[in-house]
C-alpha positions as CSV (number, residue, x, y, z in Angstrom):
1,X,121.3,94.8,115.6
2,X,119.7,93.0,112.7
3,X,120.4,95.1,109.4
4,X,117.6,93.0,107.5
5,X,114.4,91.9,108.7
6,X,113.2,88.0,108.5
7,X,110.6,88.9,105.5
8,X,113.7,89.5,103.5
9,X,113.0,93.8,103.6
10,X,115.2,96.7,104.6
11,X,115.6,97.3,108.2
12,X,113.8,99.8,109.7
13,X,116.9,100.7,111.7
14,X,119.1,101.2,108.8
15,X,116.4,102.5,106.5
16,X,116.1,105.1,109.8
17,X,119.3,105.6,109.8
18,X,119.6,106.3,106.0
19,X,117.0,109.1,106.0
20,X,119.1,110.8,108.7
21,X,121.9,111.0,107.0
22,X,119.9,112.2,104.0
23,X,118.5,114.9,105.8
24,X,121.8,115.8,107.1
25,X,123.3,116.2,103.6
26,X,120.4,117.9,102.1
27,X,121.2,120.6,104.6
28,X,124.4,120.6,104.0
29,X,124.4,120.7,100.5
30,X,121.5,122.8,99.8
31,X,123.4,125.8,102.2
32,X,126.3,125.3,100.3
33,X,125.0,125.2,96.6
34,X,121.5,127.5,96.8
35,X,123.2,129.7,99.7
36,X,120.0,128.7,101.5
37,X,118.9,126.1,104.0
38,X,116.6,123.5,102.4
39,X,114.8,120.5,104.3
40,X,113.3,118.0,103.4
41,X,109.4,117.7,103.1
42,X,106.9,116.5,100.5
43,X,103.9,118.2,100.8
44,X,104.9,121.4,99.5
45,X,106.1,119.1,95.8
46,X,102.3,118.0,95.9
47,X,101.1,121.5,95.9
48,X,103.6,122.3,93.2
49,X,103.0,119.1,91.0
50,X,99.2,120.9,91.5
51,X,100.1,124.0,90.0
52,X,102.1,122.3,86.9
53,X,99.1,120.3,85.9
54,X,97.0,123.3,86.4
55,X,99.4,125.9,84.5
56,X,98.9,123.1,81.2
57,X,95.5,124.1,81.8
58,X,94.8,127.8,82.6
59,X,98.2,129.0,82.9
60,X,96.8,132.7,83.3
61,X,95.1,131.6,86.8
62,X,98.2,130.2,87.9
63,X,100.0,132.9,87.4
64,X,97.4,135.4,89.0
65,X,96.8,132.6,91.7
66,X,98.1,134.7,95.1
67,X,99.3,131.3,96.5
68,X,101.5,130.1,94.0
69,X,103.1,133.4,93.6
70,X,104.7,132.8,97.1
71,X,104.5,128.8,96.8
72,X,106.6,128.9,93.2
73,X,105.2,126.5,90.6
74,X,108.6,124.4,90.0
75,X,110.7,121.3,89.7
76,X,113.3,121.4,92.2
77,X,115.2,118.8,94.6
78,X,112.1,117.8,96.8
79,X,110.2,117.3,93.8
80,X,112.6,115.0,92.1
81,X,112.9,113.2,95.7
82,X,109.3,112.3,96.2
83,X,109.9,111.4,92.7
84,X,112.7,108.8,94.1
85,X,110.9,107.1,96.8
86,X,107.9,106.2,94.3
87,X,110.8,104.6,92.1
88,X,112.9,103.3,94.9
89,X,109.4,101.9,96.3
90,X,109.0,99.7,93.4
91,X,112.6,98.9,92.5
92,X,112.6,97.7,95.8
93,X,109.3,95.4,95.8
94,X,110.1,94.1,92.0
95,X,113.5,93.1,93.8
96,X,112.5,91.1,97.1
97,X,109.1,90.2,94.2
98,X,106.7,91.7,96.9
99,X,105.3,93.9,94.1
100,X,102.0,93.1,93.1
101,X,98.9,95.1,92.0
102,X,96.2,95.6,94.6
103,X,92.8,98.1,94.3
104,X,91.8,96.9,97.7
105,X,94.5,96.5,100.2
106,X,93.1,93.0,101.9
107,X,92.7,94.7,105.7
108,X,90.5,97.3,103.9
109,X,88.7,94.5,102.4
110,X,88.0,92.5,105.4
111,X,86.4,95.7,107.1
112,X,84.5,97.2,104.4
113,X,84.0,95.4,101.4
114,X,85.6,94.6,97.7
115,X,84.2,97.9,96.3
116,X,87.1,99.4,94.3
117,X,84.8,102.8,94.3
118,X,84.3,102.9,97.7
119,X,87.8,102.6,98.3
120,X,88.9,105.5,95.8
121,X,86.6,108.2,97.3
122,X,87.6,107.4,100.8
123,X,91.4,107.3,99.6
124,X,91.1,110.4,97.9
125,X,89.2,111.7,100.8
126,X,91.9,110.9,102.9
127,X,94.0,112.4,100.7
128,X,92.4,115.6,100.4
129,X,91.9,116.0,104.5
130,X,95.9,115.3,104.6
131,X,97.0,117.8,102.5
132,X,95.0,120.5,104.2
133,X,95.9,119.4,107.2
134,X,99.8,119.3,105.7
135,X,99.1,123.2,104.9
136,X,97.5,123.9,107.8
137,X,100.4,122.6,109.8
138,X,102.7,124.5,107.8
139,X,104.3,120.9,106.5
140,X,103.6,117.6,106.8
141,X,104.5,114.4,108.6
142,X,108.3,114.0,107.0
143,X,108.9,118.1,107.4
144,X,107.8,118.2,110.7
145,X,109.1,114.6,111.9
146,X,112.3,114.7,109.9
147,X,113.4,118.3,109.7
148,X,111.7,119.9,112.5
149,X,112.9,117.0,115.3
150,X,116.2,117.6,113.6
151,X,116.2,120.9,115.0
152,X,114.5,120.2,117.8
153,X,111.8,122.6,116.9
154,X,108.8,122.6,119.5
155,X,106.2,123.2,116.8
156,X,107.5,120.0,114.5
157,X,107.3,118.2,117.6
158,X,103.9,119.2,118.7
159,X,102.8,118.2,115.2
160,X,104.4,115.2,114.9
161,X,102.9,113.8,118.3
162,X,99.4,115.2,116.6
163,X,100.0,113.6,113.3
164,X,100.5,110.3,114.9
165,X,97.7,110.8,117.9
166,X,95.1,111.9,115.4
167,X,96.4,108.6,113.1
168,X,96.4,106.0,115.6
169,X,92.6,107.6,116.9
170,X,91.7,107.0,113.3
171,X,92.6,103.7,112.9
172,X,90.7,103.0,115.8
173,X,87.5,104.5,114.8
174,X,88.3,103.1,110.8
175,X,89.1,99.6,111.8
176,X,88.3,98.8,115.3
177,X,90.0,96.4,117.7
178,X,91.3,93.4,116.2
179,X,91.5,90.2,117.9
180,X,94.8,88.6,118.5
């Protein structure tokens, strides 16, 4: 088994790997030090990062707000995590110098255009249909594939094999066959 791909990159069998472990321990530790079992996830910290911004803001409707009076508006683990892959993201491509500024990712580019504005409202669109989807699936993609497949839970794996089907359908419609 290769533990480092050609391009110089993690493997995606150790990175795999990694995460498991991770997930184990969260468990483990969370159980043992909030007396309650924690997974891991990331959609949840969005909504929360939400409701910060929004208490600097109007800190009166957050409080009132019937959602984030059971969704509590607060730093915790997960939050500092999602924090962590954005910095281990970049630590990682300033090391293997893969980093590099880009408004237009070059496949978009070759489908649809330069337009940086184009490109924002359909990110942020696709941002926006995620996250309600996330909610609506009572997690999202790392909840439900990590967490949920840990414990073998039907529902995490009938979302899972959605969040992927409904992706891969997606692409499809988004970018069409592409010649080899």
């Amino acid at each position: 088994m290769k533990w480092k791909t050609d391009d110089s990159g993690w493997s995606p069998y150790l990175a795999g790997a990694l995460v498991g472990l991770m997930a184990i321990a969260s468990v483990l530790v969370t159980t043992e030090l909030l007396g309650k079992t924690t997974f891991i996830g990331a959609s949840t910290t969005f909504v929360r990062a939400a409701g910060l911004l929004e208490r600097t803001i109007f800190a009166d409707h957050v409080v009132a707000n019937e959602y984030y009076t059971t969704t509590k508006v607060f730093v915790d683990w997960q939050f500092m995590l999602v924090v962590g892959i954005v910095l281990g993201a970049l630590i990682s491509s300033i090391m293997d110098k893969s980093f590099r500024l880009e408004s237009v990712p070059p496949t978009w580019k070759e489908r649809f255009g330069p337009s940086i504005g184009k490109r924002a409202v359909w990110a942020f669109a696709g941002g926006v249909v995620a996250m309600v989807g996330a909610r609506l699936a009572d997690g999202c993609p790392s909840g439900h594939g990590l967490s949920g497949s840990m414990q073998l839970s039907v529902s995490s794996l009938v979302a899972l094999a959605m969040f992927f089907g409904v992706g891969a359908l997606v692409a499809h419609i988004v970018y069409g066959r592409r010649a080899s």
